[in-house]
C-alpha positions as CSV (number, residue, x, y, z in Angstrom):
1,X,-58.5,-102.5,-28.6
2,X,-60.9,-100.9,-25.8
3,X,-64.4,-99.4,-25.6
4,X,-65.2,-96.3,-23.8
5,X,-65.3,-97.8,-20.5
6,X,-61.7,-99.6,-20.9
7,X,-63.1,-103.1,-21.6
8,X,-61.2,-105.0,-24.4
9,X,-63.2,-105.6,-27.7
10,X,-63.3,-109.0,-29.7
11,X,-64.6,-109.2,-33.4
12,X,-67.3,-112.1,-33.8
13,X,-65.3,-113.5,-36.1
14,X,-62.5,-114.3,-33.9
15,X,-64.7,-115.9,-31.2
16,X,-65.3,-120.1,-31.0
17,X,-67.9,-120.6,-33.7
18,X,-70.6,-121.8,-31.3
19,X,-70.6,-118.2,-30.8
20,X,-72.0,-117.3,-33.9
21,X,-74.4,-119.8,-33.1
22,X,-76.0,-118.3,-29.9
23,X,-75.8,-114.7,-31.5
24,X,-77.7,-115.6,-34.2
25,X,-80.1,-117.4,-31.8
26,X,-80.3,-113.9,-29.5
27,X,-80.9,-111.9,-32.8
28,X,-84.2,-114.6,-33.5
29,X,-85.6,-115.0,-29.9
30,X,-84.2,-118.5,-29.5
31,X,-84.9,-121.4,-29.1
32,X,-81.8,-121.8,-26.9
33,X,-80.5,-125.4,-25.8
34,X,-80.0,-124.8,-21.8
35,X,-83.1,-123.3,-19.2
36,X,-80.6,-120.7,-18.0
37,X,-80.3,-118.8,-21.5
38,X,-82.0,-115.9,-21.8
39,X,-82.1,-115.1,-18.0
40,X,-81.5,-112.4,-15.9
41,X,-77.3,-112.1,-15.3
42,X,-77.6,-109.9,-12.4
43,X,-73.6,-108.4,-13.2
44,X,-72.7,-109.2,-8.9
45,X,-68.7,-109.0,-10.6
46,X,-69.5,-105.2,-12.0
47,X,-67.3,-105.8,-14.7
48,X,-70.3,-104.6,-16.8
49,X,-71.5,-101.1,-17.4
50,X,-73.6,-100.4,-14.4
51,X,-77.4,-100.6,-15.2
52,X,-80.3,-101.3,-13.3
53,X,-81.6,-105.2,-12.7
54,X,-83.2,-106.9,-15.8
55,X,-80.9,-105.0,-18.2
56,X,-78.3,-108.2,-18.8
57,X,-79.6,-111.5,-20.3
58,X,-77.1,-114.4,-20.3
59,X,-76.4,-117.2,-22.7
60,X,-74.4,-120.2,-22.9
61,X,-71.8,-121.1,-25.4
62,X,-71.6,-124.5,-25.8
63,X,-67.6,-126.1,-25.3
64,X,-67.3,-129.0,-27.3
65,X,-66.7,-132.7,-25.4
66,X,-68.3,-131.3,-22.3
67,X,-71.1,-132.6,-20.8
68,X,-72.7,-129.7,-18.5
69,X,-72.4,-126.1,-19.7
70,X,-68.9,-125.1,-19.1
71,X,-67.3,-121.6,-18.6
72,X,-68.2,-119.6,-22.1
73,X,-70.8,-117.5,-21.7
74,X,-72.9,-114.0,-23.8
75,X,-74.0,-111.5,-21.8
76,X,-76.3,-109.1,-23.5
77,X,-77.5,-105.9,-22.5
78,X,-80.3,-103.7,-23.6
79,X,-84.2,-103.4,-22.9
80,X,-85.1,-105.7,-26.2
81,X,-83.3,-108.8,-25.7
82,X,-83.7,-109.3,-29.9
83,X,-81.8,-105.9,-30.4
84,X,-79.3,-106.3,-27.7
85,X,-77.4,-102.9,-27.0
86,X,-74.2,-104.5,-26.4
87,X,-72.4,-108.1,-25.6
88,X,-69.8,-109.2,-24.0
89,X,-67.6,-112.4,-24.2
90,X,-66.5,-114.3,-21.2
91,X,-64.1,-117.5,-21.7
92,X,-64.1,-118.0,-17.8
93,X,-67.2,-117.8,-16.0
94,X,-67.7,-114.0,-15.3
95,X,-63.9,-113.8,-14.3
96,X,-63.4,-111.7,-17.6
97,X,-65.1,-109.5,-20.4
98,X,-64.7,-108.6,-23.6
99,X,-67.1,-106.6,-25.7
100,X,-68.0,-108.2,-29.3
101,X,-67.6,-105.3,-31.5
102,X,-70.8,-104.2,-33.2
């Protein structure tokens, strides 16, 4: 399935657990275990909705076994990082999207 914009959709439920994790953690504010979450994800592949600078936060997903961060990130968007408008799903470092279904 597809949004409006032609990007695929994933239920939460069908993501890696530690997904669930870091959503619940973006609905509460954090705390969040790497310096990068939360920041500015500046969207340089435009696979995102255009929108202006500030709008997309990103977040790790922690990969089990691995050391440094890996590839599986959130990416938020919306004004109130607590009540984000949207989120996307990327399994490959920005390479890919999908939109987690509200």
């Amino acid at each position: 399935m597809q949004d409006a914009l032609g990007i695929a959709q994933v239920a939460l439920a069908d993501l890696p657990p530690e997904a669930h994790t870091v959503m619940r953690l973006i609905r509460q504010g954090g705390p969040f275990p790497y310096d990068k979450d939360g920041t500015v994800f500046f969207n340089r592949e435009r696979l995102l909705p255009a929108h202006k600078r500030g709008y997309y936060r990103e977040y790790t997903v922690p990969t089990p076994g691995l050391r440094h961060r890996g590839a599986r990130r959130i990416v938020c968007g919306g004004w109130e990082p607590t009540v984000p408008d949207a989120c996307y799903y990327t399994a490959d470092h920005y390479a890919s999207f999908r939109r987690i279904a509200p």
